[in-house]
N, C-alpha and C positions, 0 to 999 in steps of 0.2 A: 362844850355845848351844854345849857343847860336841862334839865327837865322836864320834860311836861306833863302835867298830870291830870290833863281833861279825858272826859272818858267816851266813848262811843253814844251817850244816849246826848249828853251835849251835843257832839256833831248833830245828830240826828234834829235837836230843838232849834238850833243853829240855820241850819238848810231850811226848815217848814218854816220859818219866819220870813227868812228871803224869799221864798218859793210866792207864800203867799201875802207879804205885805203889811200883815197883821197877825199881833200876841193874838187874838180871842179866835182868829181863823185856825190858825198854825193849830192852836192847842186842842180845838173842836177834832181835826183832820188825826192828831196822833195823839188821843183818847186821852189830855192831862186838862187839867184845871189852867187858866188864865196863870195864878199866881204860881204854880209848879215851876211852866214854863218859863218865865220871868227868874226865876231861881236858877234854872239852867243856863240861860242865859248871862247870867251875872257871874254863875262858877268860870263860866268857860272865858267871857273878858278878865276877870281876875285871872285866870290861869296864864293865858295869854300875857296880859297885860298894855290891854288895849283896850278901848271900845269900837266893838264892831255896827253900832246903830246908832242911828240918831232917832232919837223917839220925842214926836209931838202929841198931841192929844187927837190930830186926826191922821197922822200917817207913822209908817217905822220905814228909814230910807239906810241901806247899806252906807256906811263910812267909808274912804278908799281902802281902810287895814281890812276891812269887812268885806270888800269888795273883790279884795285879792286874794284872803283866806275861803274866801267860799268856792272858788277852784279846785283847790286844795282838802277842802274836806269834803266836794262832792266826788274826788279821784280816792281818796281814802273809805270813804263809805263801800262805792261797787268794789275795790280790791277786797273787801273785807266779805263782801256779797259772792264776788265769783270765789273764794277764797273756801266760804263753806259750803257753797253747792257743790266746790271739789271734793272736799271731804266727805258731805252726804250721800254723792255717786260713788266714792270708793267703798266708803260702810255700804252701800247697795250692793255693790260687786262681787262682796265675800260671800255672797249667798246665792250667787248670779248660775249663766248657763250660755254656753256657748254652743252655736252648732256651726262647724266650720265644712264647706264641700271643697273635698280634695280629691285629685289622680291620685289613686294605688300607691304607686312611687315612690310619691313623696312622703307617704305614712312609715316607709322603712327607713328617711333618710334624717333630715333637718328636722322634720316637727314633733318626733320626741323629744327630743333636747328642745326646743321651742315650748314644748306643754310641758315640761319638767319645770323650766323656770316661770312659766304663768303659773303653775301651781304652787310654787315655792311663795309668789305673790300672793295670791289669791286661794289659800287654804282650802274653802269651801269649793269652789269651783268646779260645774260639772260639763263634759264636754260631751257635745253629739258630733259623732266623725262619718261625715255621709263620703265613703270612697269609690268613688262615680267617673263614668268613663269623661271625658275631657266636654264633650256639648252637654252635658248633665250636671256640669260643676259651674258651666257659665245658666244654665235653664235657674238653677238654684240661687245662685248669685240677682238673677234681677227680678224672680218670682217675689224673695226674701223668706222663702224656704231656707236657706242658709244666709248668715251674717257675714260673712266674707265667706272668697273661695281662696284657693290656691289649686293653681291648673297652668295651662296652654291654652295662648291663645293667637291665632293666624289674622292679622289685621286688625283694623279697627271695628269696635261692637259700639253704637253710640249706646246703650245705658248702661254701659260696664267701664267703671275706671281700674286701669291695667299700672300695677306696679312692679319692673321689671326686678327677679331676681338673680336670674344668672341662664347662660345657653346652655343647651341640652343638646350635643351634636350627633345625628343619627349613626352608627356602628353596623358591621355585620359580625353576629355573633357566631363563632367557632371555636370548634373541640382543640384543645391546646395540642391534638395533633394532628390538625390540620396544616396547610402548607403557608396558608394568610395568617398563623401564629404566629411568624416568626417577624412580623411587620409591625410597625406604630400605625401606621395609616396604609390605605389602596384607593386606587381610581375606581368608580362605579365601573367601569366598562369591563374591568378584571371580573363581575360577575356573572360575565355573558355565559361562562363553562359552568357552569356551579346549579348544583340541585336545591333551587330556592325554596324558601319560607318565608312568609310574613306574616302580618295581622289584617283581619279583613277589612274589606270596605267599609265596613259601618264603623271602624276605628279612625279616629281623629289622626294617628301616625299615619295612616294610609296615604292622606291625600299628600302629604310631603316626600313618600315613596315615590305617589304614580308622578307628582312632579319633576324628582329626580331624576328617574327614567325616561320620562322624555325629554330632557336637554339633553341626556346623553344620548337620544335616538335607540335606547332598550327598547326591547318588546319580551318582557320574563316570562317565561311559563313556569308558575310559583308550583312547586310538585305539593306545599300544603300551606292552607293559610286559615288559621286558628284566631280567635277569638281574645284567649287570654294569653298572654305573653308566656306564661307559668307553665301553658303546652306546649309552644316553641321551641322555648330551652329544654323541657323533656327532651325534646327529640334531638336537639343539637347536640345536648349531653350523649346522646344513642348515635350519633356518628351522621343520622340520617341527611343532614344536608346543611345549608349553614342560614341562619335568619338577619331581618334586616329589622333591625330595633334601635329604639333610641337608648342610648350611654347611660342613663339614668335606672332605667329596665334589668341592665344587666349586674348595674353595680347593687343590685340587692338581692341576688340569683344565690341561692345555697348551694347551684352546681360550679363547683373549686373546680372543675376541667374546662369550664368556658371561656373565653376571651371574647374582650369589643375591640377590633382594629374601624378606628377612625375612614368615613367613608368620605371622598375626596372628589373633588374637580367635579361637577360642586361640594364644598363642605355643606351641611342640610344642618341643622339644627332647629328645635322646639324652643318657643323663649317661654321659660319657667316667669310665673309673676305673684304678686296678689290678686286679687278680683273683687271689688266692692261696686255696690250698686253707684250709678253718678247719682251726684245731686243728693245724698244721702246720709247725714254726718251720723257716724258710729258712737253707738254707746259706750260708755267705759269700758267696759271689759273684752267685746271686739275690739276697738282702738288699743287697747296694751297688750292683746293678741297678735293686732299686725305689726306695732314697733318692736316685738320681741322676737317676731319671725324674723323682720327685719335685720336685728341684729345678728342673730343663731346664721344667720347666712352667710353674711358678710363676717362672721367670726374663720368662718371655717375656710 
């Protein structure tokens, strides 16, 4: 295949002439002189090797080679168009700022290795990490107080688009000498003897608790129910009784004497996701935040 050696501002004289009909319009519309244009136009049928116009003294009519290349150099012009407004938004990006709202959790687990590699990308890069209980991550998410979330979410939110990342199955956490240690899994009903703990009502885990509890027809009398999970495990570590937390909670627990055996018939689980506003296309550096979260997850 041969050569070609016409250049980007041809296309451009090329298209204003078909666009509008006329050398002295075309040339008026993208700031050249009449005979400029005409010179462009003559490089680029030379280059070619064709004539793409029939010109009279009162009209300029496409030729059919004219006709068919003008497809072709209006697909080439916008690639060349969306091509630098890529580049332009990544040169923006290096100097960018993210604020991402996330559950706790998830700040011990995936999304350092997540912000390690966005930062490897994006040098300059500053992050705001809002770590908020689960309705303050979806409140943030469609305020736009936060640019994405990562959280739980129970059902459908119509102005929150939900990208699943993986389940998060609820656990009862105990002292590894405890007697439920020596298990993978138990049936909720096994906690009918047991000196309960949970997290309170105004936690998002709750309401997947008080559910679980009534299929099984429980009625707990929880002897402590704590706020932040980090007091929980205190006490579970201290022997005091055993807690009812999601898998997630406990795999980032500094206390090495705790265990999560899998809670059972029903299995419960939180589904881990993204969270972006609907209807709302993400900036550069959000958008290669969540394809990177994306991956970091699905790596592991």
């Amino acid at each position: 295949m041969s050569r070609i050696n016409f250049d980007l501002q041809e296309l451009q004289a090329f298209v204003a002439v078909a666009d509008w009909g006329s050398f002295k319009e075309a040339a008026n519309k993208i700031h050249l002189s009449a005979p400029a244009l005409s010179r462009r136009i003559e490089k680029l049928e030379t280059h070619l090797g064709t004539q793409l116009f029939k010109r009279t003294t009162r009209s300029v009519e496409l030729t059919p080679q004219g006709l068919s290349f003008l497809n072709v150099a209006r697909d080439t012009l916008h690639a060349l168009e969306v091509a630098a407004s890529h580049i332009q938004d990544v040169q923006k990006s290096k100097k960018g700022k993210i604020t991402i709202a996330c559950v706790a959790s998830t700040t011990l687990h995936f999304l350092p290795d997540a912000f390690q590699k966005l930062i490897d990308k994006v040098p300059g890069i500053q992050f705001n990490i809002l770590d908020l209980p689960e309705s303050q991550v979806i409140r943030n998410v469609i305020s736009g107080d936060a640019d994405l979330g990562v959280g739980f979410v129970k059902g459908k939110i119509p102005e929150i688009e939900f990208e699943p990342l993986f389940k998060d199955p609820f656990v009862v956490a105990v002292h590894q000498n405890h007697p439920f240690a020596k298990n993978k899994s138990i049936n909720w009903k096994k906690l009918v003897d047991e000196k309960l703990m949970t997290v309170s009502r105004n936690s998002g885990n709750r309401m997947y608790i008080d559910d679980a509890m009534t299929q099984v027809k429980l009625k707990p009398q929880y002897i402590l129910e704590a706020v932040r999970v980090s007091t929980l495990l205190g006490m579970v570590d201290a022997q005091l009784g055993v807690a009812i937390l999601p898998q997630l909670a406990i795999a980032g627990s500094p206390h090495a004497n705790i265990m999560g055996v899998v809670l059972q018939r029903p299995t419960v689980y939180r589904q881990l996701g993204i969270l972006t506003k609907h209807g709302v296309t993400l900036e550069p550096i959000p958008s290669m935040a969540r394809t990177i979260i994306l991956e970091s997850v699905l790596s592991q």
